[in-house]
C-alpha positions in Angstrom: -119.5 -79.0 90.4 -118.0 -76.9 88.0 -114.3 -76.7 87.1 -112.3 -73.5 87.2 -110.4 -72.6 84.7 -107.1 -72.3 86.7 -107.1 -76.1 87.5 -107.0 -76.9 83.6 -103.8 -77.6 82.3 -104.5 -76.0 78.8 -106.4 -73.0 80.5 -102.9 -72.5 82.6 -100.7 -72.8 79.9 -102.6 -70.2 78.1 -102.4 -67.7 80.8 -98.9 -68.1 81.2 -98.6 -67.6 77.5 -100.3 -64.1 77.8 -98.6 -63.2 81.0 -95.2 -63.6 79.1 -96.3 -61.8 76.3 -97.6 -59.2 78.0 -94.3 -59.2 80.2 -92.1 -59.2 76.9 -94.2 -55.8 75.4 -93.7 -54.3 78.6 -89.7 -54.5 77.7 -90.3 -52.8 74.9 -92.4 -50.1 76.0 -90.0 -49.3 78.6 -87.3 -49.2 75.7 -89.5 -47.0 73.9 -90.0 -44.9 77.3 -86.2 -44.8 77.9 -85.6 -43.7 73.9 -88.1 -40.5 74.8 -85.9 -39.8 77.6 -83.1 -39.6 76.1 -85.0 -37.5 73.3 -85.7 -35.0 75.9 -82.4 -34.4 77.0 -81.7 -34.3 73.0 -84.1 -31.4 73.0 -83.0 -29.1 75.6 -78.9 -30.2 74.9 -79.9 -28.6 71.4 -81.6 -25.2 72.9 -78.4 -25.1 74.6 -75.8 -25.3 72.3 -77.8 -23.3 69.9 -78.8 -20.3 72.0 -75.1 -21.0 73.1 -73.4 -20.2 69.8 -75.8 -18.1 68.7 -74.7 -15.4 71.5 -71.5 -15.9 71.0 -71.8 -15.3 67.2 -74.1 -12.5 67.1 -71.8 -10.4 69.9 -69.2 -11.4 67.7 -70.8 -9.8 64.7 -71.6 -6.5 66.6 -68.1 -6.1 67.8 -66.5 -6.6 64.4 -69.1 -3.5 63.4 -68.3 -1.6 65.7 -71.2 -1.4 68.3 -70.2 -2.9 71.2 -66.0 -2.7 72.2 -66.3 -6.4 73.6 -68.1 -9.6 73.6 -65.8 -11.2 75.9 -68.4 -11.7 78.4 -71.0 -12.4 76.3 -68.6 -15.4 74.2 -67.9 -16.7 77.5 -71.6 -17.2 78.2 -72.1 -18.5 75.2 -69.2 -21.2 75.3 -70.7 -22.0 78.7 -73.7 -22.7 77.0 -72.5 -25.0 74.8 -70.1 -27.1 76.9 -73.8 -27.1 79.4 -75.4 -28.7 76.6 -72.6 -31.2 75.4 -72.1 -32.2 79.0 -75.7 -32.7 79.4 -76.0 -34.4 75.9 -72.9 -36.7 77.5 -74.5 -37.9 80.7 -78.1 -38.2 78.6 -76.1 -41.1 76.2 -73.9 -42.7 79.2 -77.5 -43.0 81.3 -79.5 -44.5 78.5 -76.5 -47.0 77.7 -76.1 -48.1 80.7 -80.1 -48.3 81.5 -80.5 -50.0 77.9 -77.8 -52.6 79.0 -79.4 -53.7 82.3 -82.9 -54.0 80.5 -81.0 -56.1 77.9 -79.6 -58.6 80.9 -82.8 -58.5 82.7 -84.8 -59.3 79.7 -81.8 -62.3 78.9 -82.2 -63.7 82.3 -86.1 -63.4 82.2 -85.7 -65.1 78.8 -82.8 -68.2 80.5 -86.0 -68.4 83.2 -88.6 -68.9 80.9 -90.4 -66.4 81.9 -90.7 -63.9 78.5 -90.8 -65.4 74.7 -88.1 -63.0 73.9 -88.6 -64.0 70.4 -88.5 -60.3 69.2 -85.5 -58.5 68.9 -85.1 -54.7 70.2 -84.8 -53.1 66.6 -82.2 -50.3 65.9 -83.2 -46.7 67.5 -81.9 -43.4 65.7 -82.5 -42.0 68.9 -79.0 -42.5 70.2 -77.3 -42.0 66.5 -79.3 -38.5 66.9 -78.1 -37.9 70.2 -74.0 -38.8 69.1 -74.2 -36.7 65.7 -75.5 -33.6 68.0 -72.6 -34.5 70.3 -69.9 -34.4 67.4 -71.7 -31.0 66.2 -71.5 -29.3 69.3 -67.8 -30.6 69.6 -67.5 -28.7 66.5 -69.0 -25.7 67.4 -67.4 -25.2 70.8 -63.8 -25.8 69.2 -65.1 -23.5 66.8 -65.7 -21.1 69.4 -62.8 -21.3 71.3 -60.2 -21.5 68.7 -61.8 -19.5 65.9 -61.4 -22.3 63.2 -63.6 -24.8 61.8 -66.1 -24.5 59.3 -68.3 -22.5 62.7 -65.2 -19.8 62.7 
């Protein structure tokens, strides 16, 4: 009669040392998932604050030469632009807070339950520092915008 291996005691322990491995690199691929999200909406919050400005600059330009009488309309899209992409860039960094928070606590309590090692930690991402220095710029550039100051006026 042969033994399997889940009635050994070593053979268990070993398995449930691999599931919780495997558990605890899942937590970070789903960071790493999370930090391409949030690179995404880095992406197309960019496209939209540049195409944004651009517009607004380059009607700017053509009414200061003299061919076109206004670029009222065409500033106003282009400030909508922008404030589309800062807004966008806003909810991108309050979404991956708050999902990076409640994969922090689920990973703590998995960790109080002994069911994950947790003996990595979740190194720093640039991702987010990316995403707020974008933010600050396109602050800048909308002010810039409206008011006509700042090193964008």
């Amino acid at each position: 009669m042969t033994e399997t291996i889940a009635h050994k005691p070593e053979a268990l322990s070993v398995a449930q040392d691999l599931s919780s491995r495997r558990t605890g690199m899942s937590f970070q691929r789903t960071r790493m998932s999370a930090d391409r999200t949030l690179m995404s909406v880095i992406r197309t919050s960019l496209s939209l604050i540049s195409f944004g400005f651009t517009i607004a600059k380059a009607f700017e330009k053509l009414r200061e030469l003299g061919t076109v009488t206004s670029e009222r309309s065409a500033r106003n899209f282009g400030v909508a632009l922008v404030a589309l992409g800062i807004l966008m860039l806003v909810a991108g960094i309050v979404y991956h807070v708050q999902f990076m928070l409640g994969l922090r606590h689920e990973r703590e309590a998995m960790k109080a339950e002994g069911l994950v090692h947790a003996e990595s930690t979740f190194p720093p991402s640039m991702t987010p520092i990316t995403a707020v220095v974008l933010l600050l710029i396109g602050i800048v550039a909308i002010v810039s915008l409206i008011f006509h100051t700042g090193p964008f006026g």
